[in-house]
VEXTI-878355 format. One record per residue (C-alpha): residue number from 1; residue in three letters; x, y, z. Coordinates in steps of 0.02 Angstrom, whole numbers, plus 32768, in hexadecimal, padded with zeros to 4 digits. Example, Ala and Ser with C-alpha at 12.3 -4.5 7.8 and 13.67 -1.06 7.14 Angstrom:
{atom 1,ALA,{8267,7F1F,8186}},
{atom 2,SER,{82AC,7FCB,8165}},
END
This chain:
{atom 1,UNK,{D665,8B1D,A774}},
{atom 2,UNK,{D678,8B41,A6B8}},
{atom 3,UNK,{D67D,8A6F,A695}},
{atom 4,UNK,{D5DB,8A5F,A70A}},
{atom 5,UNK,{D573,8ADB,A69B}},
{atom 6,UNK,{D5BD,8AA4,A5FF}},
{atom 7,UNK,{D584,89E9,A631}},
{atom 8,UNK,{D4D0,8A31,A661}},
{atom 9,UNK,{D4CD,8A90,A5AA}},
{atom 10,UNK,{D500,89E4,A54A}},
{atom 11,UNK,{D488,8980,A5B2}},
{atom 12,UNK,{D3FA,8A03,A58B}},
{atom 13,UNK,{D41D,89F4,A4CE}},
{atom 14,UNK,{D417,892C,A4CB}},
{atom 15,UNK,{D374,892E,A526}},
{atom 16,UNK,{D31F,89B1,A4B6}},
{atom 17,UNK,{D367,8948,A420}},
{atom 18,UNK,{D30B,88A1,A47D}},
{atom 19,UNK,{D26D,88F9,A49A}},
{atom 20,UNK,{D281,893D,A3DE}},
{atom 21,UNK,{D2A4,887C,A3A1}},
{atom 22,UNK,{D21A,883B,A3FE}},
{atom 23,UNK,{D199,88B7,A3CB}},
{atom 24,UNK,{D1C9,88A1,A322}},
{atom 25,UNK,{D1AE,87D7,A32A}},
{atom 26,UNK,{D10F,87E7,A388}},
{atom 27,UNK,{D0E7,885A,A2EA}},
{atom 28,UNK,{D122,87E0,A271}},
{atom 29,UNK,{D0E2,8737,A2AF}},
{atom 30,UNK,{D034,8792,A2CA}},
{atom 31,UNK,{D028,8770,A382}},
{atom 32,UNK,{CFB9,8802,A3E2}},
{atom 33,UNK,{CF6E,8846,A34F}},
{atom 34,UNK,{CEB4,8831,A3A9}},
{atom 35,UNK,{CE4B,883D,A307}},
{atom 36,UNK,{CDA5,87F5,A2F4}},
{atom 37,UNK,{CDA8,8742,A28D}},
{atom 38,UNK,{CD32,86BB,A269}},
{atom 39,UNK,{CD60,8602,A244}},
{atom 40,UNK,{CD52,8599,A196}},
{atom 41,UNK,{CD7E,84ED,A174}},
{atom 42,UNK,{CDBB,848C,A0E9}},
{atom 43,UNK,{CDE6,83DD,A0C5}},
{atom 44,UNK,{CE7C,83BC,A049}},
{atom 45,UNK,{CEC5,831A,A00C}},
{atom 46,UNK,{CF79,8363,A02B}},
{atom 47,UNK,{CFA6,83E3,A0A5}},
{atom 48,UNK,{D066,83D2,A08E}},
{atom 49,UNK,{D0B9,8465,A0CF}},
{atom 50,UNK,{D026,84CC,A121}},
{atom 51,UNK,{D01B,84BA,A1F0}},
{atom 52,UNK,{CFED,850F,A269}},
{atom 53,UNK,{D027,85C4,A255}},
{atom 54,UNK,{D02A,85C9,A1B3}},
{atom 55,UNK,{CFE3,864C,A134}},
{atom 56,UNK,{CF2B,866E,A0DD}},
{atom 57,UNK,{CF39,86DA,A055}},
{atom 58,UNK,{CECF,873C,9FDF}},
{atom 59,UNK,{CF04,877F,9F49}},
{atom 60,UNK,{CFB1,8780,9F96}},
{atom 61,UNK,{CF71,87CB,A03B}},
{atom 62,UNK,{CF67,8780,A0EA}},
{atom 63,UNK,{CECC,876E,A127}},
{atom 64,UNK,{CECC,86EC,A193}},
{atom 65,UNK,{CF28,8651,A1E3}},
{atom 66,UNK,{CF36,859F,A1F9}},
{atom 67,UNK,{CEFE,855D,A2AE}},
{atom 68,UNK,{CEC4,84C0,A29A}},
{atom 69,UNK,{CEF4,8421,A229}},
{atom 70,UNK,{CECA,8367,A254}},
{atom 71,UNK,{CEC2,82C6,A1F4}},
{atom 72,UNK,{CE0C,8290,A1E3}},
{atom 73,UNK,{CDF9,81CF,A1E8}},
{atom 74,UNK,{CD72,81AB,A18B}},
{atom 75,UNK,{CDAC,8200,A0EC}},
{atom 76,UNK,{CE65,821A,A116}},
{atom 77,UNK,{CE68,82B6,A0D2}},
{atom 78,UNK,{CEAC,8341,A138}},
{atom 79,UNK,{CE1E,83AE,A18A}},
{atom 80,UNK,{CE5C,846C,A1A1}},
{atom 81,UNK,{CE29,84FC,A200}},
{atom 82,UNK,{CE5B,85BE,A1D1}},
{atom 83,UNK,{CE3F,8659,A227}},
{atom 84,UNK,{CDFD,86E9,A1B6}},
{atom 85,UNK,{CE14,87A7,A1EC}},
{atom 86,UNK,{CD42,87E4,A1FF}},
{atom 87,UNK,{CD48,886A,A17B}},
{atom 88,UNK,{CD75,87D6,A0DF}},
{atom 89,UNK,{CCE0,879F,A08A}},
{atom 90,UNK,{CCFF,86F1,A01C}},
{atom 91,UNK,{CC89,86C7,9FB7}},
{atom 92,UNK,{CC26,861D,9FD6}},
{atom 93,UNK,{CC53,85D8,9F42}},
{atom 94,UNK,{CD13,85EE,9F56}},
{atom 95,UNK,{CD9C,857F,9F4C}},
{atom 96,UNK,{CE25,855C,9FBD}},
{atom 97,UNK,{CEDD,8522,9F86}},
{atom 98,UNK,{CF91,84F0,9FCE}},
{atom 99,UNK,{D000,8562,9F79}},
{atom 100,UNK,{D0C5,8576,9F6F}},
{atom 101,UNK,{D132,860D,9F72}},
{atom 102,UNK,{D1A8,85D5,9EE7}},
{atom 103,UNK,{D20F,8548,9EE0}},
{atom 104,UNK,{D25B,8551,9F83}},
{atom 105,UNK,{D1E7,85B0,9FE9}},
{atom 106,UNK,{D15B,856C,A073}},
{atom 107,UNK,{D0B5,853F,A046}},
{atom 108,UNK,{D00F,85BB,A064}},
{atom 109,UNK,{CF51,85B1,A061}},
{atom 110,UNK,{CF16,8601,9FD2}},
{atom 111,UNK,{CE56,8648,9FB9}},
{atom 112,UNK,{CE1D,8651,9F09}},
{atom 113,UNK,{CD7A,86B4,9F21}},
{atom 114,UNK,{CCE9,8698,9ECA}},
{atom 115,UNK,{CC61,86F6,9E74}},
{atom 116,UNK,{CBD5,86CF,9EE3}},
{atom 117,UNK,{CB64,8761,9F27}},
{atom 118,UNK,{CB62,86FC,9FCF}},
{atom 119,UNK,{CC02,86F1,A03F}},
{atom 120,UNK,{CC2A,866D,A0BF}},
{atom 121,UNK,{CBFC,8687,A181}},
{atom 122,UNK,{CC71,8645,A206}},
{atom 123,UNK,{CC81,8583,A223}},
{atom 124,UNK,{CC45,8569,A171}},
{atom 125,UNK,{CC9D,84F8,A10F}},
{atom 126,UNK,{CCFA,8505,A06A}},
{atom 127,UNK,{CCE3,845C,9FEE}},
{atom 128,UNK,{CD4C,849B,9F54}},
{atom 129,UNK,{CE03,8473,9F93}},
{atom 130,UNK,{CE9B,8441,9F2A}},
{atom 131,UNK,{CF36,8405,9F95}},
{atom 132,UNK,{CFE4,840D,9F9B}},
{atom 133,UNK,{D046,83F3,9EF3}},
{atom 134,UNK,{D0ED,8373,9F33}},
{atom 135,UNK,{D183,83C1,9EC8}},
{atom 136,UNK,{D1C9,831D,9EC6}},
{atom 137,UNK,{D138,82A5,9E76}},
{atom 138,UNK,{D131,8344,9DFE}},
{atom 139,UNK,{D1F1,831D,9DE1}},
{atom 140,UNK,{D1E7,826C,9DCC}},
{atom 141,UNK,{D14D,8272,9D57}},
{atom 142,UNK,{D1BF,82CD,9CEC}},
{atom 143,UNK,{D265,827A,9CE4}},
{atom 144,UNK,{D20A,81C8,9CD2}},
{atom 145,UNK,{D1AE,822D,9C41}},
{atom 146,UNK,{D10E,81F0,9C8C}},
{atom 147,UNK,{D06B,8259,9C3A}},
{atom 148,UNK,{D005,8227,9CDC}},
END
């Protein structure tokens, strides 16, 4: 009877440590957190690295995520959509860039607020963009010594 209960303890513990595990990546990857967001949009010439998922920060700070990107046609740039949580402001005259987390880390969507007294509504779109930075061409450019 002993090996029965000890088998019912260990089980016990491996399910608490799942629930812990999955509570903790629910936590992590954002999913349930039921806040209140409205939508921007930017278009970028290079969206290397950023998809679907993937950060908005201010100042450092999450606010917000990617959930839409799609190649427009008739400019071929890449048109984005973001999710911002409802209590960020960003000023209307703010800019919007692809940013790295060092050398080897992913990419994120950087806001670089503005000074504006007026702050962007949801579905609005932001023009001032500056895409990805490719590590390699950078690379390149400098071995070849080009001043490009």
């Amino acid at each position: 009877m002993s090996q029965n209960t000890t088998e019912v303890l260990v089980g016990g513990v491996v399910l608490a440590a799942a629930v812990a595990f999955g509570a903790y990546a629910s936590q992590v990857a954002g999913v349930g957190a039921g806040g209140q967001t409205y939508d921007l949009s930017a278009s970028f010439r290079s969206l290397e690295g950023v998809n679907v998922g993937t950060d908005v920060r201010l100042a450092g700070v999450k606010i917000g995520t990617v959930t839409d990107v799609a190649l427009n046609s008739e400019t071929f740039r890449a048109d984005t959509t973001f999710a911002v949580e409802q209590g960020v402001a960003i000023p209307d005259d703010s800019a919007v860039v692809i940013s790295s987390e060092g050398l080897l880390g992913g990419n994120f969507v950087e806001v670089m607020p503005g000074g504006s007294p007026y702050n962007l509504e949801a579905g609005d779109e932001i023009t001032d963009t500056q895409g990805a930075v490719s590590l390699i061409s950078l690379l390149v450019k400098f071995v070849s010594g080009s001043g490009d």
